[in-house]
Structure formats: C-alpha cells, structure tokens
BAKOLSE-573998 format. One line per field, with one value per residue (C-alpha): x, y negated, z negated; residue number from 1. Coordinates in pm, 1 decimal. Last residue first. Layout:
east = [X,...]
north = [Y,...]
up = [Z,...]
k = [NUM,...]
This chain:
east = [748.6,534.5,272.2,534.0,620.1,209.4,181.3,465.8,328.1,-42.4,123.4,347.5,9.1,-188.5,97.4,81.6,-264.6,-273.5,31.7,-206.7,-522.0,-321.5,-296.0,-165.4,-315.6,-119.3,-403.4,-238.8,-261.7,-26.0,240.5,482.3,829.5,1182.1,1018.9,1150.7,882.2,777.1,636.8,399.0,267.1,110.8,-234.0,-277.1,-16.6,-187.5,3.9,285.6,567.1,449.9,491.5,899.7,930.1,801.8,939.1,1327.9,1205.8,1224.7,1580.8,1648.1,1908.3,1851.1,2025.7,1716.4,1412.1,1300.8,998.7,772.8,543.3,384.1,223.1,-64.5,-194.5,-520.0,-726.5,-524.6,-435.2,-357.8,-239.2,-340.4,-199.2,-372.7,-240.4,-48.1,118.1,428.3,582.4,905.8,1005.2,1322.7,1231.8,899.3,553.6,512.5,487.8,241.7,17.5,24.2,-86.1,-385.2,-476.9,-442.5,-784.9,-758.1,-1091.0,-984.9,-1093.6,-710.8,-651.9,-936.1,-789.7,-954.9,-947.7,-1230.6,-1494.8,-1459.5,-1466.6,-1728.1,-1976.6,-2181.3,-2581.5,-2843.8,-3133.2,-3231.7,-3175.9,-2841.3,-2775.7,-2451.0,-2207.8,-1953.2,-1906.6,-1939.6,-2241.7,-2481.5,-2754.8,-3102.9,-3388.0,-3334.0,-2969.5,-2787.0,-2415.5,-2336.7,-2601.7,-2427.2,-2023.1,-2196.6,-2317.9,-2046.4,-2030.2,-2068.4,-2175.8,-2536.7,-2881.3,-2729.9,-2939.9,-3062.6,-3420.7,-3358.6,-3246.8,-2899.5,-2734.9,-2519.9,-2322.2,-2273.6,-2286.4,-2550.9,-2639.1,-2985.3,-3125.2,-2972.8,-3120.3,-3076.0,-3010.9,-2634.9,-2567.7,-2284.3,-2242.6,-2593.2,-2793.3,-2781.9,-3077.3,-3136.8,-3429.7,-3405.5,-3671.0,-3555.9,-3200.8,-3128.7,-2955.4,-2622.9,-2275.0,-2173.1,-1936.8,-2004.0,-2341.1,-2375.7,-2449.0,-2810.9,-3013.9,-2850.0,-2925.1,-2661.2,-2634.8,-2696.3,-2722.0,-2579.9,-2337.5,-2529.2,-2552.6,-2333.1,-2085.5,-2078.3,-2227.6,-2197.5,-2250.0,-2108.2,-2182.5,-2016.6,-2223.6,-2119.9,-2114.8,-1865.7,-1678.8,-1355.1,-1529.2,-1729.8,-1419.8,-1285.2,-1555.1,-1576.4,-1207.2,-1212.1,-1499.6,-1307.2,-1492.3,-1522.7,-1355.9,-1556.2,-1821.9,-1856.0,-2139.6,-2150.0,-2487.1,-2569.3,-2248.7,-2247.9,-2019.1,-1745.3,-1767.8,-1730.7,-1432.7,-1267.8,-974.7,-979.6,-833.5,-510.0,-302.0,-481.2,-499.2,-871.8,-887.3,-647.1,-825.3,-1163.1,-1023.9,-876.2,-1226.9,-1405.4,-1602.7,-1964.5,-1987.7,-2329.1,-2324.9,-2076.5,-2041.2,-1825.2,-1524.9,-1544.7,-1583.6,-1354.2,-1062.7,-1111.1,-1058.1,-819.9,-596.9,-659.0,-561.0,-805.2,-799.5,-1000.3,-1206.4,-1541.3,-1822.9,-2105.5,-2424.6,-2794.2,-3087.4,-3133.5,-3187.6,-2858.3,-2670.0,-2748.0,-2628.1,-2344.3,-2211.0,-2367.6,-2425.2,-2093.3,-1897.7,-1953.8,-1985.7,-1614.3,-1558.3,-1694.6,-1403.2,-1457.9,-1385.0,-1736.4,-1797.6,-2200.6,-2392.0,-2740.0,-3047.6,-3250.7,-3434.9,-3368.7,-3193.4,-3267.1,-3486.6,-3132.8,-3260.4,-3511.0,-3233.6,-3027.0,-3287.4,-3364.3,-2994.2,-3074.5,-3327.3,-3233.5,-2879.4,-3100.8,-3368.2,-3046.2,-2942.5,-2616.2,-2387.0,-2103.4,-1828.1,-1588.9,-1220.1,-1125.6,-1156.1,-1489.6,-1731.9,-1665.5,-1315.6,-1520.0,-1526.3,-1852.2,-2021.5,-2276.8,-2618.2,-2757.7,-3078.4,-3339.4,-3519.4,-3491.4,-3625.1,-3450.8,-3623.4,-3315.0,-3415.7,-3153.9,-2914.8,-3014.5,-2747.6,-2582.1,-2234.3,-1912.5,-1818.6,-1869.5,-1681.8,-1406.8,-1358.0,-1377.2,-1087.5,-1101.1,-873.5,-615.2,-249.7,-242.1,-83.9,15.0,-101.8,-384.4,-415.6,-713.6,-861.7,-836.0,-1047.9,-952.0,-1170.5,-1062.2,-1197.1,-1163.8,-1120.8,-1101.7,-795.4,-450.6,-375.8,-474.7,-233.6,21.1,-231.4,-418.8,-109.9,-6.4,-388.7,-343.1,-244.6,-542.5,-802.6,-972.7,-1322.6,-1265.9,-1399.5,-1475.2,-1566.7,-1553.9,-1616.8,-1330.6,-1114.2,-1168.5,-1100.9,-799.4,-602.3,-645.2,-511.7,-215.6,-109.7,-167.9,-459.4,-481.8,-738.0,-994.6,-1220.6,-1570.1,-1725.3,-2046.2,-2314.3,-2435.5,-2823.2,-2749.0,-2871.2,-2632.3,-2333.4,-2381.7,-2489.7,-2109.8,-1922.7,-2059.3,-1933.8,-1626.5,-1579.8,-1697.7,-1402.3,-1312.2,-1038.0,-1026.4,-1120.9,-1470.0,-1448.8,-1791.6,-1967.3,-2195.2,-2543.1,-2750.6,-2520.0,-2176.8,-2144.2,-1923.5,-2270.8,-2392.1,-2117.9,-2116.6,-2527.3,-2457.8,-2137.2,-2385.4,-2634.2,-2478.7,-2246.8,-2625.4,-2727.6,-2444.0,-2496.6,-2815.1,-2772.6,-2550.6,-2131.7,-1900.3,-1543.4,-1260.4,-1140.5,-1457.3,-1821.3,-2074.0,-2452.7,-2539.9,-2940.5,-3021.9,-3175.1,-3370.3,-3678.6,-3556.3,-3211.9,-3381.6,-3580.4,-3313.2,-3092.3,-3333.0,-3456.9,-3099.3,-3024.2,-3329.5,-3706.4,-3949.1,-4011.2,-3895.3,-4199.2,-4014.1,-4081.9,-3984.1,-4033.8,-3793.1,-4000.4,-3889.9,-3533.4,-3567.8,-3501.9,-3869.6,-3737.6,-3488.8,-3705.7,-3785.2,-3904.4,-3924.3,-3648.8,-3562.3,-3874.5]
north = [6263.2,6379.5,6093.9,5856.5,5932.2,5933.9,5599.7,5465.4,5640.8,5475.0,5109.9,5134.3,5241.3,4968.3,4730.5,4851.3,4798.7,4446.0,4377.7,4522.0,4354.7,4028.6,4142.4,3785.7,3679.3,3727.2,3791.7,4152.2,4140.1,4045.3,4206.1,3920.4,3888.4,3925.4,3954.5,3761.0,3907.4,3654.2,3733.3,3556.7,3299.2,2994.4,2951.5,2990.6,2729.3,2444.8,2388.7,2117.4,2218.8,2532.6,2637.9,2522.2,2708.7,3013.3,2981.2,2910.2,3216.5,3447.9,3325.0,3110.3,3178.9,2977.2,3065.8,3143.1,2952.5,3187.5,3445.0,3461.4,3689.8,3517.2,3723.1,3657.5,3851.2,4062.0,4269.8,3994.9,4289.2,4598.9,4378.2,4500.8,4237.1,3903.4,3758.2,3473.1,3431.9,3227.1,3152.7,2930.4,2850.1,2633.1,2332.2,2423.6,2240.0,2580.3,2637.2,2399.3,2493.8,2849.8,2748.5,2614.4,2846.9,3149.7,3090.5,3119.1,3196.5,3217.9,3503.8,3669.1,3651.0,3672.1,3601.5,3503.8,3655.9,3775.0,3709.0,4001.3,4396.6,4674.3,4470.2,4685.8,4561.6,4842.7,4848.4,5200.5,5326.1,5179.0,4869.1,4742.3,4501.4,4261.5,3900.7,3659.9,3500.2,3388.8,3200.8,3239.4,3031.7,3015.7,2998.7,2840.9,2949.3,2862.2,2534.5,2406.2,2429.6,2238.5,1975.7,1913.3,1568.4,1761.3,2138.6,2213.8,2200.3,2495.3,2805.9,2829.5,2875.7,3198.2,3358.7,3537.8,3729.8,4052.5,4117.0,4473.3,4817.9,5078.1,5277.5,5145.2,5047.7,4710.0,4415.2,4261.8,3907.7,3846.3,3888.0,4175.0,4219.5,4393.5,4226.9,4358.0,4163.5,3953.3,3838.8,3618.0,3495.1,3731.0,3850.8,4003.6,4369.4,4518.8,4389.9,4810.3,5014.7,5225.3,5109.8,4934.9,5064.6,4987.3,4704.8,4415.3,4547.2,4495.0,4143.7,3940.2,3628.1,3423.8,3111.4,2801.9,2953.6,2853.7,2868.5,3220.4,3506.0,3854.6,4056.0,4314.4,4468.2,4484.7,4681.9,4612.6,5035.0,5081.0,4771.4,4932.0,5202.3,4950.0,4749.6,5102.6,5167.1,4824.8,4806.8,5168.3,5085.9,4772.7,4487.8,4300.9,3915.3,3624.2,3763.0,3997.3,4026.4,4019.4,3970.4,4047.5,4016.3,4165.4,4447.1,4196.6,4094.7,4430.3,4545.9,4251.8,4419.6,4725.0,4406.6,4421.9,4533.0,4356.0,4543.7,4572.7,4199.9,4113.4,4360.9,4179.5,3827.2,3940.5,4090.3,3739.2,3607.7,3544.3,3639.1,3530.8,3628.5,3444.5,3458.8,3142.8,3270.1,3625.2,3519.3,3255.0,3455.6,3716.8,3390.5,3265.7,3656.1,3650.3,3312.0,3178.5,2781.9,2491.4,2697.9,2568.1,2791.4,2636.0,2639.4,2667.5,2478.7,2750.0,2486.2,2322.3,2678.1,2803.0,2443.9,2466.7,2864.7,3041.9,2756.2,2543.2,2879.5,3001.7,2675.5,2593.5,2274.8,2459.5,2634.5,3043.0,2992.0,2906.1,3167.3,3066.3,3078.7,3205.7,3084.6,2796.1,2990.1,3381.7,3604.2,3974.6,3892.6,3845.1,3854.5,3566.3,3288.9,3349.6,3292.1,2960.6,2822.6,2905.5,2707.2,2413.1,2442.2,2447.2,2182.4,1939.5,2004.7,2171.8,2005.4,2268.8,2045.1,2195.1,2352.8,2444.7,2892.8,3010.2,3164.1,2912.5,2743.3,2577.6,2247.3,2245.7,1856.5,1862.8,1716.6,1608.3,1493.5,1675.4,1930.5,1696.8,1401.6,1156.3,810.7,666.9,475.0,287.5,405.9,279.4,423.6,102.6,41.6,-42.7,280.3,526.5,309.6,289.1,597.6,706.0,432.9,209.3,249.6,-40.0,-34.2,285.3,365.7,699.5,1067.9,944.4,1111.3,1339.2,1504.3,1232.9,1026.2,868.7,669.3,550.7,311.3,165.6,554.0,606.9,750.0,690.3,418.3,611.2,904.8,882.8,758.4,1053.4,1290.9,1054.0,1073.5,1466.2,1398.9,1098.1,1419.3,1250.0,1049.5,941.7,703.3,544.2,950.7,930.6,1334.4,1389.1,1091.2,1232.5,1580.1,1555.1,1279.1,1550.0,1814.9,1666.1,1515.0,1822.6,2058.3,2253.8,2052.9,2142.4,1851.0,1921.6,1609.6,1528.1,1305.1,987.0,1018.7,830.5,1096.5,1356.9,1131.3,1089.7,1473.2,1560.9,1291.2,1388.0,1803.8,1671.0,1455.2,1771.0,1995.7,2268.5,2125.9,1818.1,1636.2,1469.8,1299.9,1080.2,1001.1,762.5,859.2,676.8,412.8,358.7,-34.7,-60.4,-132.8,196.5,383.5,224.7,304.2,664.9,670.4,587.9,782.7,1065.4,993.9,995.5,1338.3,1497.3,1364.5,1484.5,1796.4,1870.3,1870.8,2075.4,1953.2,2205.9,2367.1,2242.4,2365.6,2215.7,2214.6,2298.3,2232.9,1973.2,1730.3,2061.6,1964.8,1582.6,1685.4,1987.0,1785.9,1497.7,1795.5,1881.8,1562.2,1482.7,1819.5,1692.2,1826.2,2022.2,2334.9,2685.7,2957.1,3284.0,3543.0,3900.0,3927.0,4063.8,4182.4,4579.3,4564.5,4554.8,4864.0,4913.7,4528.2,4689.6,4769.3,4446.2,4427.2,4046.6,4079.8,3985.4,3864.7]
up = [2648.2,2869.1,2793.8,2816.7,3152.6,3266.8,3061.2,3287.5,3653.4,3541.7,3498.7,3770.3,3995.5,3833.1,3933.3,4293.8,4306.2,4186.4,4476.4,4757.6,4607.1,4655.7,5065.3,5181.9,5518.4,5827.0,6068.1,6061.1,5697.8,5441.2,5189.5,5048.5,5130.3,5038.9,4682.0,4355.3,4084.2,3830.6,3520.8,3223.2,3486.8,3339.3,3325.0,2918.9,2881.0,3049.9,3354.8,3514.6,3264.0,3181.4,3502.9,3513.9,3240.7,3377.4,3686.7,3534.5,3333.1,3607.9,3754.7,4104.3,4374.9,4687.1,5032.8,5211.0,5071.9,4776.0,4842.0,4494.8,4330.2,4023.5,3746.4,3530.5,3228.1,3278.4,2982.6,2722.6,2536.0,2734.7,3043.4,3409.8,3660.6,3750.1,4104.4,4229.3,4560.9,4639.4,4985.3,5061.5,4688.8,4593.0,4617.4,4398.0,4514.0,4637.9,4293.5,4184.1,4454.9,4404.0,4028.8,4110.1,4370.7,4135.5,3941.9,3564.5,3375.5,2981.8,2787.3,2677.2,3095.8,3330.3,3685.0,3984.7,4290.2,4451.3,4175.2,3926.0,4045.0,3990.1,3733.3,3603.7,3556.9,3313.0,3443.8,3357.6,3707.5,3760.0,3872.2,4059.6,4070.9,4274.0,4144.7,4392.7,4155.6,4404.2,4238.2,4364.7,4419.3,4787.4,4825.0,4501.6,4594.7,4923.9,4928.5,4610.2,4800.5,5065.0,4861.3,4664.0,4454.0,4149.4,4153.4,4134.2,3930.2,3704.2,3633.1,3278.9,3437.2,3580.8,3869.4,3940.6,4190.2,4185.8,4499.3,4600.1,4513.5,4571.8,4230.9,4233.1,4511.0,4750.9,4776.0,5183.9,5169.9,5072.5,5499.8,5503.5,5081.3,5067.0,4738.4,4353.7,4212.1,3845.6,3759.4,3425.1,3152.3,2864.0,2918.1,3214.7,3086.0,2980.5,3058.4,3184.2,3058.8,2853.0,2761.2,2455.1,2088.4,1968.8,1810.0,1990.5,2344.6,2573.0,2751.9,3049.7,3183.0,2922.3,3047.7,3064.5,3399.1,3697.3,3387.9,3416.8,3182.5,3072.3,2731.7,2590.2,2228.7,1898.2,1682.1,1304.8,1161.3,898.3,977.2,1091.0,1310.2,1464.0,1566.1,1640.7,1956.6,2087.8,2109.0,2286.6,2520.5,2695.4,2640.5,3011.4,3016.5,2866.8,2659.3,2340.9,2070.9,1723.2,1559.3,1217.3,1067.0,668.1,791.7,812.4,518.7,386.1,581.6,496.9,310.3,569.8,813.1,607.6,888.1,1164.2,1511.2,1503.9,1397.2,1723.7,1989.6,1872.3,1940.5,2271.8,2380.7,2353.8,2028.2,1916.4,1549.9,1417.9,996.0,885.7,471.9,399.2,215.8,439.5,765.9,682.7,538.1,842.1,1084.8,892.5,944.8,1319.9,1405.5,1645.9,1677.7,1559.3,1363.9,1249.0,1097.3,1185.9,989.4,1065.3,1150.1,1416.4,1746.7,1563.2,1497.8,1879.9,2024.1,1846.6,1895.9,2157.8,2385.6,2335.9,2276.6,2594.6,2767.1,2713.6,2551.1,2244.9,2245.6,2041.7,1677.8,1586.7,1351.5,1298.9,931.7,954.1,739.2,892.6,1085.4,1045.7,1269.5,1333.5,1684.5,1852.1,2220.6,2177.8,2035.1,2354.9,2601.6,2370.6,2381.9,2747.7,2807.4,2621.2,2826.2,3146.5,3040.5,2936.8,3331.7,3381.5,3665.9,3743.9,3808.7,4036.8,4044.1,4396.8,4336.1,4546.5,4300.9,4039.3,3976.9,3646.8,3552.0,3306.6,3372.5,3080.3,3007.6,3348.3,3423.3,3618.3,3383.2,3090.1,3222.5,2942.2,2841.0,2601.4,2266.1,2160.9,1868.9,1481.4,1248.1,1181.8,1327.0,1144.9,927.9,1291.4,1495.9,1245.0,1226.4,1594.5,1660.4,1998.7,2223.3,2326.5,2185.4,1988.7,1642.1,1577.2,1512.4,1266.8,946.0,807.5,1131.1,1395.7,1686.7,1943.8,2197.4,2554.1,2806.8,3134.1,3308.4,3715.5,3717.0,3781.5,3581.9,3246.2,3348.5,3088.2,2852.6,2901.9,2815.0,2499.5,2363.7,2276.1,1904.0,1933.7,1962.2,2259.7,2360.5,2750.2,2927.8,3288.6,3443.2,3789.7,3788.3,4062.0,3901.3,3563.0,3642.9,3879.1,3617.0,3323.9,3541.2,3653.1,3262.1,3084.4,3026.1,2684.8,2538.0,2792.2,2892.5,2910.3,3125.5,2896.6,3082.2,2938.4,2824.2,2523.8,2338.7,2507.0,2408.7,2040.1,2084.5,2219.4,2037.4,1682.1,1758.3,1866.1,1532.5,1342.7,1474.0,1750.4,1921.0,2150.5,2517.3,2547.7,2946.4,2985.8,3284.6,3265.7,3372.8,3077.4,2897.6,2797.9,2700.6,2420.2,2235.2,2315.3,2228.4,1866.0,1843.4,1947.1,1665.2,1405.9,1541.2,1583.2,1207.3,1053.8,1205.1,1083.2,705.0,722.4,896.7,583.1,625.3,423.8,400.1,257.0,620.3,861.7,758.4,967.0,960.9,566.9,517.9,348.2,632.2,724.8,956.6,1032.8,1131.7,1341.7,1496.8,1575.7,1776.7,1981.5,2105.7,2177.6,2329.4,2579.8,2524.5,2742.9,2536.1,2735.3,2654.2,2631.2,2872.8,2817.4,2460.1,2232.6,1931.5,1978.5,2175.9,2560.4,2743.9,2913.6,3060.0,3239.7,3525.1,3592.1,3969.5,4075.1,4303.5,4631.0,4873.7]
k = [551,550,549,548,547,546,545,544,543,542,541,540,539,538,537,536,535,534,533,532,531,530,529,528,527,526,525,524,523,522,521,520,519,518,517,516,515,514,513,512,511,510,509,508,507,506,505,504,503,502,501,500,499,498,497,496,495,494,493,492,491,490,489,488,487,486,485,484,483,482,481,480,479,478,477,476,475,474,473,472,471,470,469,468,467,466,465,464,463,462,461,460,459,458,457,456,455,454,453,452,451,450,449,448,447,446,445,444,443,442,441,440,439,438,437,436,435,434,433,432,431,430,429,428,427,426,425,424,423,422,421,420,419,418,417,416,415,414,413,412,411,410,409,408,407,406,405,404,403,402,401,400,399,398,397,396,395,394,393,392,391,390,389,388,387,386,385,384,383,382,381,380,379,378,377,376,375,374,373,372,371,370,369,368,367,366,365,364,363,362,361,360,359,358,357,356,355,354,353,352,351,350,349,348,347,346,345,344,343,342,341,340,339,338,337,336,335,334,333,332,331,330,329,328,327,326,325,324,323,322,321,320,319,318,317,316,315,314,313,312,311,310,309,308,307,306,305,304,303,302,301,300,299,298,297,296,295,294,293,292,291,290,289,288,287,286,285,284,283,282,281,280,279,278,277,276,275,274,273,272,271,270,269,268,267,266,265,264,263,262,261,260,259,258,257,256,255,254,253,252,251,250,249,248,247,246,245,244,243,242,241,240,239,238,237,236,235,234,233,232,231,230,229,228,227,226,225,224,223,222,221,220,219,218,217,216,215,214,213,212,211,210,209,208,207,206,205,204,203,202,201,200,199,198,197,196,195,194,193,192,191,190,189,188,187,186,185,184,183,182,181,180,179,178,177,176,175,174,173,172,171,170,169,168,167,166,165,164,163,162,161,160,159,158,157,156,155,154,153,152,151,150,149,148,147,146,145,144,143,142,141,140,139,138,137,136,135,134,133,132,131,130,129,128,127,126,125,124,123,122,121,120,119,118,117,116,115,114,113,112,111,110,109,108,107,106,105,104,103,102,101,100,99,98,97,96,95,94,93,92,91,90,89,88,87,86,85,84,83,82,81,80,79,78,77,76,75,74,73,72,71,70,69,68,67,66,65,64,63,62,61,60,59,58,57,56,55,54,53,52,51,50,49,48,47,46,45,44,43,42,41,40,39,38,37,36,35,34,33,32,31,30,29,28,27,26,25,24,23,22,21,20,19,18,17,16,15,14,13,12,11,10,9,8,7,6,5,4,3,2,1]
C-alpha cells in the first residue's frame, strides 16, 4: 500500500487543516451562491468597467438561456477561445450550468491547432474573441463545429456571415436558464489539452467535483484571506487551469474581485495592483523576473507590499527572483508552488506564512498523498532522499484523458496519478522536483512539447532530421531551440526556420534558434540523445559565465 504517511503535515501553517470537507455542488451551483450571498459585491474589474456579482450573474443567465435555445445542452462540447475579459468569464459558467463541457482553447493557436482540438474533442461550437474568428473560419469545414459565437471588447473586428453576436444574445434573452441535474463527481466541467506525461496533446477531463475540490484545497492553505474581501490579479490565462483555479474560480467561491488583464505588461500590471488594491497575486516566474527588472518598480513598492498571497507556478522559481522580489516589497513572500493539469493544477506548495525552501515546490496541500515511487516498476516508494517518480492522490485528480483509454490506465494506476516528473522527499516533507517530464519544455510558463513542432519541420522540404529541445534561458527558465540536418544540397538560414515556425505555431512554441548540424547525436538503437544537446548548451552556458567572470 503506497502512501498514507504525512509527514509534512507537522509543516502545515497554524489553521490549515489537513482535511477539508469537499461540498457536493457543480461550478454552476457555486457560482449562483455566491451571486445570491453578495449581489453587491465587486466581481470583475476590466480597464474602466466594474462589474457586481449581480450584474455577472444576470449576463450567465442571460447568455445560459441564449445557449440553450440555440440548442447546446448537457455533454456538448464547447471550444471558448479569448483573452482574459468579462465575456470569457460569462461563457465559461453560462456553459458549466448548462452542463456542456468547456474545451480551453488557447488564443495563441492558429489554423492547425484549432482544427486538431475541435475535431479530437468533437466540439459543434465555438465562443471566440471575433479578432481571432478569421483562424476558425479558415478551418470551419474541417472540423466538427455547426456553430460559432463572437463576442468583442468595445467595437466589433468586422462583420460576419453566420455566428451569432454575444451582445445581442445577452440583450434578447431573459435571465431564466433551464434547470440542469449535474452529478458533480462524474460529469465533466473542463476539457484542459495538455501534452501530459507522454507528449500527443490530450484532453484532460476534470470533473466539476475535482475543480470544486481544488478551488477549496486552495482556499484552506491561505488561512489570511477574508470572504468577500480580496481583490484577484488575474493576469495569468484563465484558459489555462492555473489561472482558471487560482484566479476565477478562487474570487467566485471568495465573493471577491478579479482583477482582469488581458495580457502581462509589466508596468499595467504595477498600475493595477496599485489603482485597484490586489491583494492575491498568482503569477509564473517570468512575471516576477519582469517587476524585479522594472525601473520604476520602487514606485509600487507599497502596493505591492499590501499582497497577501503571492505565490509562483508554472516553471520552478529560481531562489534569486524569489529572493529580490521580497527585497523590493519590503518583505511580500513569494513562494513556489507545483501543479499539472492532471490536477486542477495545485498539488503542492510552500507554506504561506514563511519563506520557501530553496528549492523545492513545497508540501501536499490539504487532502493530498503524495509518494516518491522506484522508476523500474512505479510501485515500489522510495525513503526520503531516494529519487524517482512523484505520484499524486487526491480528490482534484482528473477522471481521465478524452477518448484515451490506454493513455488513462498509464497514468491513473490504482488511485494514483503518475506525474512523469522525477522528485524526491526529504525528511520534512518537503517534494523537489529533479528533472521535468522527459522532454517537454517550460518556456516563460507555457508547457511546449517538442513533438509538435518536429512535425512541422520535418514537414520542411528542406529538412531530413530535426530534433527539438529546451535550452537554459535566464528569463523564460527554458527557450526552445531547433537542431536541424538539411537534405544534401539544400542551403537554408536560422530565421527562414523561425519564420517559417511561426507560420504553422502559436508564437510561444516557436523555436528562438536553430543550429544546422551534419547530424544529430543518437543511441546505439539510433534514438536521438536530446539530453546530449541540453547538456552541451549548459556546458556553453557555464564556459561563457566562467569567461565573463574573469573578465
């Protein structure tokens, strides 16, 4: 029997209880309590226009009712592709009510990527930021979609032949949505595409009970916050689950206010932190690297010493970002924290009420076991100080990934979820991870996994191999770079690649720097040693800051 030990727990912050009871209710059920317990309260803040629960809970079920009557109803799969705004925000519960199921749709994908997730999720709509409508219309008779919905911020982006207007959905239907019998711990909320442990995109399927669950896991460990009182920076993607659970579905289970930020500039996101008084800062190393960096960040020193939580996820904090962000605000404590989509994210963190661990993502949060298990047979849990794969249990679990039974039963084995990340405990509790998932990338916070852009480049004339991997980069922790043999007789230039990425790639996957190689180091079984080139740019790295140093 693995786990069931807790030695962590003698870690936990005073008032943070181990076990927290989950309630039985959807992200529907959730979200009409807390309109009905603090209509008045502020829910969304968004450039000049502030937005009560009230108000938010009447465009829901406005735009639930208009949903409903163009025939989307429990099960249906539902792509919700856009920047952080309110009209996102109304899609997502709108949607959750209805008992449809959310496909997160990253803004930044283009035509390719678009047409893969709808068609593998089935999804027969779409709700999209109209200025991104042009890339799903360009791919409409590929896929599996019959209907679209734009919405806008102030002006519309054009005029479009055959979607239906979030506008005028919202002014012509009543606030009066069906009523929709959800089972919370079986139905799904939220299709997250991640690469996972094993790098073919996938929906993780996340139950309402898990994302409840979690939203609640995440509540316990920050004892400091009040109902009804906090104001949320929500400048991390809610399409991401990250944000989506730290950020929106922590402010509506806290009847308190979002921040919105459709993007991260460093010097709006001060200006808001400051104009509207954010006290929850969840954000990724790269944000934290940028407001260090700032030249007039001793101007906010003040505001930003107000935060009561700030915590890190998405890519390890490296100790010396952690270290001067504290130094800037006179004392915030910026902590680490770890997560995975197989999870609603949150796993783990550092305490709240101390500094964090050099080094290490902290402890199970309330109502998780977590193990360290031999890397041979995954069933064997190793002491502390042994390294090997860390695995999960908890109810914020996923039920499974999409249409893919046998990718489920390698990851969810008796109870527990098998991360592929490599770790180890020390005495204390404490989790480090020692390396990521085998070969994905964690550039500026976003996961990239190498196999999708491989296969765009060998799609290339000109390329005969191509192998991806994430060097060391001081601000984005990993940047990618390509390492490509040419078909003899080809000549072909770095940024040709690199345009010709960007082309068929959201921007954040596309390779920063080629390297044209006569070939590529491999294995006696001829597999491609990616470790081997990630080694050798550590060693440039280290040689270059050794040079400098002498200098």
């Amino acid at each position: 029997m693995l786990g069931g030990k807790f030695p962590w727990l003698k870690n936990y912050p005073p008032g943070v209880k181990a076990n927290v009871d989950i309630p039985q209710k959807s992200l529907g059920q959730l979200f009409d309590e807390t309109v009905a317990a603090k209509p008045d309260n502020l829910a969304l803040i968004f450039g000049p226009l502030q937005i009560t629960y009230a108000q938010f809970g009447d465009q829901v079920n406005r735009f639930t009712t208009a949903l409903a009557d163009l025939g989307i109803k429990k099960g249906d799969r539902v792509g919700l592709m856009g920047p952080n705004c309110p009209q996102w925000e109304v899609a997502f519960f709108a949607l959750v009510k209805l008992g449809a199921i959310v496909v997160q749709t990253n803004p930044m994908y283009v035509e390719r990527e678009i047409a893969y997730q709808m068609n593998d999720s089935d999804a027969t709509a779409i709700i999209v930021w109209d200025a991104l409508y042009p890339r799903v219309q360009s791919v409409l008779k590929e896929t599996s979609l019959k209907q679209v919905v734009t919405f806008y911020f102030t002006q519309p982006a054009g005029q479009f032949e055959g979607v239906f207007e979030f506008n005028k959905l919202v002014q012509k239907y009543p606030p009066t949505p069906p009523k929709v019998a959800i089972n919370p711990e079986e139905d799904i909320a939220v299709l997250q595409y991640t690469g996972g442990t094993t790098g073919v995109s996938k929906g993780v399927m996340l139950t309402h009970f898990n994302l409840i669950a979690n939203t609640y896991q995440v509540i316990e460990w920050s004892p400091n916050i009040e109902y009804g009182h906090e104001r949320i920076l929500t400048v991390l993607p809610v399409f991401h689950v990250y944000g989506m659970t730290d950020c929106m579905n922590y402010a509506v289970a806290m009847a308190s206010a979002q921040i919105l930020l459709p993007r991260f500039d460093t010097e709006q996101v001060l200006e808001a932190i400051r104009v509207h008084q954010a006290t929850v800062f969840p954000g990724a190393p790269t944000m934290y690297v940028a407001i260090n960096a700032y030249p007039k960040v001793g101007e906010y020193q003040e505001a930003l010493a107000a935060i009561k939580v700030c915590n890190s996820g998405s890519a390890p904090l490296p100790v010396e970002v952690a270290q001067r962000f504290g130094a800037i605000t006179q004392g915030s404590n910026l902590v680490e924290g770890y997560g995975l989509s197989e999870a609603s994210p949150v796993t783990h963190s550092n305490p709240l009420d101390r500094p964090g661990r050099i080094g290490s993502i902290g402890v199970p949060i309330p109502n998780t076991d977590a193990v360290v298990v031999d890397l041979e047979t995954g069933t064997k849990e190793l002491p502390p100080g042994e390294i090997g794969e860390l695995l999960i249990s908890g109810p914020q679990v996923m039920k499974g990934y999409w249409n893919k039974p046998e990718e489920t039963a390698k990851t969810l084995r008796n109870g527990w979820l098998y991360t592929g990340d490599i770790a180890r405990m020390d005495e204390d509790g404490y989790f480090h991870i020692v390396d990521r998932k085998k070969d994905m990338i964690i550039a500026g916070g976003f996961n990239i996994y190498p196999r999708d852009i491989e296969e765009v480049l060998y799609e290339h004339p000109k390329v005969k191999e191509a192998v991806v991997a994430g060097v060391p980069d001081p601000y984005r922790g990993e940047t990618v770079k390509a390492y490509i043999v040419l078909k003899e007789g080809e000549m072909a230039t770095e940024q040709e690649f690199i345009d010709y990425c960007r082309s068929k790639l959201a921007a954040f996957k596309a390779p920063r720097a080629v390297e044209f190689r006569d070939a590529l180091p491999r294995t006696i079984v001829g597999k491609v040693l990616r470790r081997h080139l990630i080694e050798e740019e550590k060693a440039k790295l280290a040689q270059a800051e050794a040079s400098a140093g002498k200098e």
